[in-house]
Structures are given as C-alpha cells and as structure tokens.
N, CA and C atoms as a LAMMPS dump frame, in Angstrom:
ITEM: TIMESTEP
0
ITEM: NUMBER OF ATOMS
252
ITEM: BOX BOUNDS ff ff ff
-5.0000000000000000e+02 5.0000000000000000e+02
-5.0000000000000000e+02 5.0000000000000000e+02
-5.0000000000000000e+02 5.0000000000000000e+02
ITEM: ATOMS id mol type element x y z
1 1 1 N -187.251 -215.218 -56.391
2 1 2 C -185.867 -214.74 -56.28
3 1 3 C -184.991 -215.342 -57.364
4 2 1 N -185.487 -216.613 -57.522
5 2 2 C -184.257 -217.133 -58.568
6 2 3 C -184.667 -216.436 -60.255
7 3 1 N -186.241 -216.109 -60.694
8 3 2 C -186.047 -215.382 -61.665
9 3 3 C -185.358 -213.95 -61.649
10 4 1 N -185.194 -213.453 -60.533
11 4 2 C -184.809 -212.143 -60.465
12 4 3 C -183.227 -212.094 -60.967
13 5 1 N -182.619 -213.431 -60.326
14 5 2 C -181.332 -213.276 -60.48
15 5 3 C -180.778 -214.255 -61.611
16 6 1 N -181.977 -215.309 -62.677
17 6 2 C -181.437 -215.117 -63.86
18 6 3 C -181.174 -213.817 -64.818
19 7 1 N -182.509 -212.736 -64.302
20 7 2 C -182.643 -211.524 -65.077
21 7 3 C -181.582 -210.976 -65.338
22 8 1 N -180.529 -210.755 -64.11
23 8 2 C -179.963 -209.93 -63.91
24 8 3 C -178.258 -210.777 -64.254
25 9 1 N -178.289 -211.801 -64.695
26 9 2 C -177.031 -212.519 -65.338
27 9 3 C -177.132 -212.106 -66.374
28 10 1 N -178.431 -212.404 -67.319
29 10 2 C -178.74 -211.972 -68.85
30 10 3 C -178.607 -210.473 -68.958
31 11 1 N -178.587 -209.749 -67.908
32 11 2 C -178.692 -208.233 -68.374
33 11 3 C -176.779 -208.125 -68.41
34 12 1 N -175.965 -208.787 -67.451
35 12 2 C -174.566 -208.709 -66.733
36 12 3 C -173.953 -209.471 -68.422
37 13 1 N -174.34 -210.512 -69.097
38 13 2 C -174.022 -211.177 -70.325
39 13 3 C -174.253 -210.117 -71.208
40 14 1 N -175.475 -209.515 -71.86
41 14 2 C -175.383 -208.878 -72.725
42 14 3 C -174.524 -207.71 -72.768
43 15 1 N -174.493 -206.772 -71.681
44 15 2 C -173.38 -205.584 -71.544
45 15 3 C -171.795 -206.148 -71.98
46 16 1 N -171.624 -207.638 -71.428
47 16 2 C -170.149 -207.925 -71.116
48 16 3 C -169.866 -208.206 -72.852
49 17 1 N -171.257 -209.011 -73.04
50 17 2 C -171.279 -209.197 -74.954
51 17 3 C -171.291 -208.021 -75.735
52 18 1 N -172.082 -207.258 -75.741
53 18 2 C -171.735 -205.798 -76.464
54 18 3 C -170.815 -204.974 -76.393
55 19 1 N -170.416 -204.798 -75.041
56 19 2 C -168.724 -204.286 -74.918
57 19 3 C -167.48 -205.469 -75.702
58 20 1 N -167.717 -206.148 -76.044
59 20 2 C -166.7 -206.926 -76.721
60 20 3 C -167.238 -206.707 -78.072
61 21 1 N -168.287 -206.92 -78.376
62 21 2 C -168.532 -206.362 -79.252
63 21 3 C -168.201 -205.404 -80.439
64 22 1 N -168.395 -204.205 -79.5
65 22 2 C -167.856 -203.035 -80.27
66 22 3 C -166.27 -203.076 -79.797
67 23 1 N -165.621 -203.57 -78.663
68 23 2 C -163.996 -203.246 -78.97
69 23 3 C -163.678 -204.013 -80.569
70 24 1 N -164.306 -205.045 -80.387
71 24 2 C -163.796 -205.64 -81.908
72 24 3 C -163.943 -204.712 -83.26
73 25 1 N -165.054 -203.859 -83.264
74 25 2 C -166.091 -203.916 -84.763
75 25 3 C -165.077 -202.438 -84.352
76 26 1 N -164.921 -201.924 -83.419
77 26 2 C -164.173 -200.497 -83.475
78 26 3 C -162.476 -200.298 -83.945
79 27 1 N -161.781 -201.719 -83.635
80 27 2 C -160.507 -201.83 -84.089
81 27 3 C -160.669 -202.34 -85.393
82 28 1 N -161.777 -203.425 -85.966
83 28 2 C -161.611 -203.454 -87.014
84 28 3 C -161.898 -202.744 -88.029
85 29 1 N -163.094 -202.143 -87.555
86 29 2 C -163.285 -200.173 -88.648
87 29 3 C -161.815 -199.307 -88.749
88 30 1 N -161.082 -199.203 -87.658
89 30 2 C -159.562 -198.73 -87.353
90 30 3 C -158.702 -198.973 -88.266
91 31 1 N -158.497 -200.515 -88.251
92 31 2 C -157.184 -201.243 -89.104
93 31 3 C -157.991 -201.254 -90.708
94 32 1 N -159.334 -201.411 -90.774
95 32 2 C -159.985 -201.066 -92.348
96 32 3 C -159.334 -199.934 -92.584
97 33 1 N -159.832 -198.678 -92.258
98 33 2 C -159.164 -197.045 -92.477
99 33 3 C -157.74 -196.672 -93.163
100 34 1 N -157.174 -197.662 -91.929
101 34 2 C -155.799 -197.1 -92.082
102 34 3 C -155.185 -197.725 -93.365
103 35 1 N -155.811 -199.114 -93.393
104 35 2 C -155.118 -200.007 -94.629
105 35 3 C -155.003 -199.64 -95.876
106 36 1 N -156.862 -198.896 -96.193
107 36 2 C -156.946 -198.209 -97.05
108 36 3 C -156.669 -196.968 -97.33
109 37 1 N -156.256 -196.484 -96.408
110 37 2 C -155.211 -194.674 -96.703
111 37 3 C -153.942 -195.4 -96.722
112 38 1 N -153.515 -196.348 -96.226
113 38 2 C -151.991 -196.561 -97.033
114 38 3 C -151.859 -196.762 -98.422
115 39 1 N -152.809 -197.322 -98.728
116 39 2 C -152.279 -197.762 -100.679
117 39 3 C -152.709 -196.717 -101.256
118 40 1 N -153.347 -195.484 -100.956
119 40 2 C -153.693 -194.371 -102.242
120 40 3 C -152.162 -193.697 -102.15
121 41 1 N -152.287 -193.057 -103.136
122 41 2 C -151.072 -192.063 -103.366
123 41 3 C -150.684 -190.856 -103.069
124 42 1 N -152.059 -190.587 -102.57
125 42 2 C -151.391 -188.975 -101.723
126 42 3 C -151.727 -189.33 -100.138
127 43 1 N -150.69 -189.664 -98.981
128 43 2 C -150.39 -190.013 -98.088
129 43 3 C -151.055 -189.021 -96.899
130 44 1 N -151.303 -187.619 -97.301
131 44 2 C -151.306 -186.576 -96.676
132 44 3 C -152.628 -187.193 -95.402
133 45 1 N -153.517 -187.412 -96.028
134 45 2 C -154.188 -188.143 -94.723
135 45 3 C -154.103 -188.756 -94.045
136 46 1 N -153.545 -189.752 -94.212
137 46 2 C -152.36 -191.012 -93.464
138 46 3 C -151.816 -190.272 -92.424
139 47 1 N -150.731 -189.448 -92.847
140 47 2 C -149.792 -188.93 -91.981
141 47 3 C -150.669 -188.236 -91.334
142 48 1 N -151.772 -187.193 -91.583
143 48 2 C -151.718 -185.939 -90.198
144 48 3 C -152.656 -186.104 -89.546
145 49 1 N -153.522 -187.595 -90.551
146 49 2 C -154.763 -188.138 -89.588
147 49 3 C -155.502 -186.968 -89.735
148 50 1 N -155.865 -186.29 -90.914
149 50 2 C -156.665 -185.252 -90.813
150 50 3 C -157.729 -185.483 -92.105
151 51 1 N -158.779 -185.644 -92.216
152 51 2 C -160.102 -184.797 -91.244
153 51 3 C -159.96 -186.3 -90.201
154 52 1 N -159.843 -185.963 -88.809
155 52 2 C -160.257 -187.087 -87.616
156 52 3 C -161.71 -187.648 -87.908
157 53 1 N -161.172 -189.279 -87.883
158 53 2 C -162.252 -189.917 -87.737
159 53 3 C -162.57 -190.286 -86.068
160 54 1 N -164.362 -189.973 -85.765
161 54 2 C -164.185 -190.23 -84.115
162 54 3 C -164.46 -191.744 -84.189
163 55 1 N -165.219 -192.427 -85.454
164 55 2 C -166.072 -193.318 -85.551
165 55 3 C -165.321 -194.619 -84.276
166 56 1 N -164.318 -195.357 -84.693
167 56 2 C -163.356 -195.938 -84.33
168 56 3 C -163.324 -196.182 -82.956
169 57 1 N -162.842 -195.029 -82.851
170 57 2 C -162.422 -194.458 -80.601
171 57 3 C -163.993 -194.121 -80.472
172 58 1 N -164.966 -194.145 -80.496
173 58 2 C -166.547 -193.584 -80.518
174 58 3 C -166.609 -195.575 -80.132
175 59 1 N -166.431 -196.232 -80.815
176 59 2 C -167.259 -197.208 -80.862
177 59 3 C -166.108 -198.352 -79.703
178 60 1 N -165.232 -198.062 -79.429
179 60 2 C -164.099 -198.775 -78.71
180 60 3 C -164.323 -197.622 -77.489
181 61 1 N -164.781 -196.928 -77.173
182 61 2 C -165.179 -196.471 -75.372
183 61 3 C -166.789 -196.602 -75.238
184 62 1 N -167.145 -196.863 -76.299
185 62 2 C -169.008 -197.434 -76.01
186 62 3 C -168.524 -198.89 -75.647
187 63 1 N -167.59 -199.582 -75.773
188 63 2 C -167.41 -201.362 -75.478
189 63 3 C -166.478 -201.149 -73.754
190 64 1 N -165.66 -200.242 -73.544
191 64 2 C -165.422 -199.99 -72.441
192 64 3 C -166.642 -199.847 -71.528
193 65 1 N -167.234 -199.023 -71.825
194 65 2 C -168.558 -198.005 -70.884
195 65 3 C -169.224 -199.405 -70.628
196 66 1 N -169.784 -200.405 -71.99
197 66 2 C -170.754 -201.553 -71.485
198 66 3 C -169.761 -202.486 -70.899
199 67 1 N -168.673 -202.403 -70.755
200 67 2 C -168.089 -203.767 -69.94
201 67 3 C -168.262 -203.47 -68.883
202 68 1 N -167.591 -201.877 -68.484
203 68 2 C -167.938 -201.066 -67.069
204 68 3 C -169.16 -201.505 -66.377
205 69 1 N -170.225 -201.268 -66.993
206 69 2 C -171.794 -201.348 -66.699
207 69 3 C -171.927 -202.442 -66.52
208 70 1 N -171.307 -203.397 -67.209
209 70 2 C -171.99 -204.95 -66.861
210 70 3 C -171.389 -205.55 -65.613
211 71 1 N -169.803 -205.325 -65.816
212 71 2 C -169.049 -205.767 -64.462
213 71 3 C -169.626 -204.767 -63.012
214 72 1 N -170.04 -203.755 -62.837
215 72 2 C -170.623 -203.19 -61.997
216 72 3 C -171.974 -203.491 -61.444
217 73 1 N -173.217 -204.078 -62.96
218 73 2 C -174.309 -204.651 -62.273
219 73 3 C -173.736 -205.991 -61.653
220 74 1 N -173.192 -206.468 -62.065
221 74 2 C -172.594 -207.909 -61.11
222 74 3 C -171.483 -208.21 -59.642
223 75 1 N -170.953 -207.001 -59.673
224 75 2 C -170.588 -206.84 -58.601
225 75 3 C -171.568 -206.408 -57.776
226 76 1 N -172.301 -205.165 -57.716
227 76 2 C -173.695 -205.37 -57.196
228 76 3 C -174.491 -206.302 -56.436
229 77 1 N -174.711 -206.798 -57.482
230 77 2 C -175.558 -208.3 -56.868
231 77 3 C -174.777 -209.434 -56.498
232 78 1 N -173.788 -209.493 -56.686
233 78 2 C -173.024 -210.107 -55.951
234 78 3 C -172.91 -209.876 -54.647
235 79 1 N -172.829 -208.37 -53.97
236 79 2 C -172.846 -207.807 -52.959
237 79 3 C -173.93 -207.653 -51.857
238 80 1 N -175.087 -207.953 -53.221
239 80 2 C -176.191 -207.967 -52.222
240 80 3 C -176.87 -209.654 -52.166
241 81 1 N -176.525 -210.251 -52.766
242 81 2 C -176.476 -211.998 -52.628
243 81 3 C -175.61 -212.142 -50.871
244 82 1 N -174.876 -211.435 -51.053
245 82 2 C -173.682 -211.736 -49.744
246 82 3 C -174.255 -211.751 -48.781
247 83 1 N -175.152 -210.332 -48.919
248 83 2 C -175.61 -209.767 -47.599
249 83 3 C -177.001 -210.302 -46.951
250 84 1 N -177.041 -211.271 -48.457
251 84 2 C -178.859 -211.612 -47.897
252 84 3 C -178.505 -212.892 -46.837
C-alpha cells in the first residue's frame, strides 16, 4: 500500500509540475510575440492580432487541464485514504 501511494504523489507532482510548467513557457512565448511586433514598423499585426497565434492560449490551457488532472488525482485518493 505504501508503494501504491508514493506512485500516485509522483503522478499528483508531475501534472501539478507540468501545468506550471506550460502556464509559464505559454506567457512567456506571449510577452516574446508581442514585444517583438511592437518594435517593427508596420503595427498592423500588433493591433488586429491577425494571423491569430493559438500557440500561447494552446499551451496556457494544456497547464490548466494538467493542474486540473493532478489536483483531481489527489483529491481522489485523498478520498479514498479517508474511507479506508
């Protein structure tokens, strides 16, 4: 039992680590983008945000989804630790 429920900390760590993960690497791809469409000289992309990049918001709701997933396997077993 007690390997079962290191398993399942290391599985609850890595989700909670990869969802932080990508919120970071997704805002900082974000604030890269934008920094560099401010200093060119034709603004037009800047402003209408056109062609949309998904990359960004793609990689900042994949760090939501694994925090989701990780805080959910641990509530879980938390729940069923209770009950045993």
């Amino acid at each position: 039992m007690a390997g079962e429920s290191v398993l399942i900390i290391i599985l609850v760590l890595f989700f909670l680590v990869a969802g932080v993960v990508l919120l970071t690497s997704g805002q900082g791809e974000e604030k890269g983008y934008y920094e560099a469409l401010s200093k060119k000289r034709d603004l037009r992309e800047f402003v209408t945000h056109n062609p949309e990049r998904p990359e960004p918001g793609a990689l900042r709701l994949g760090g939501w989804i694994s925090i989701a997933v990780g805080l959910l396997i641990l509530i879980i077993w938390l729940w069923a630790q209770a009950g045993s």
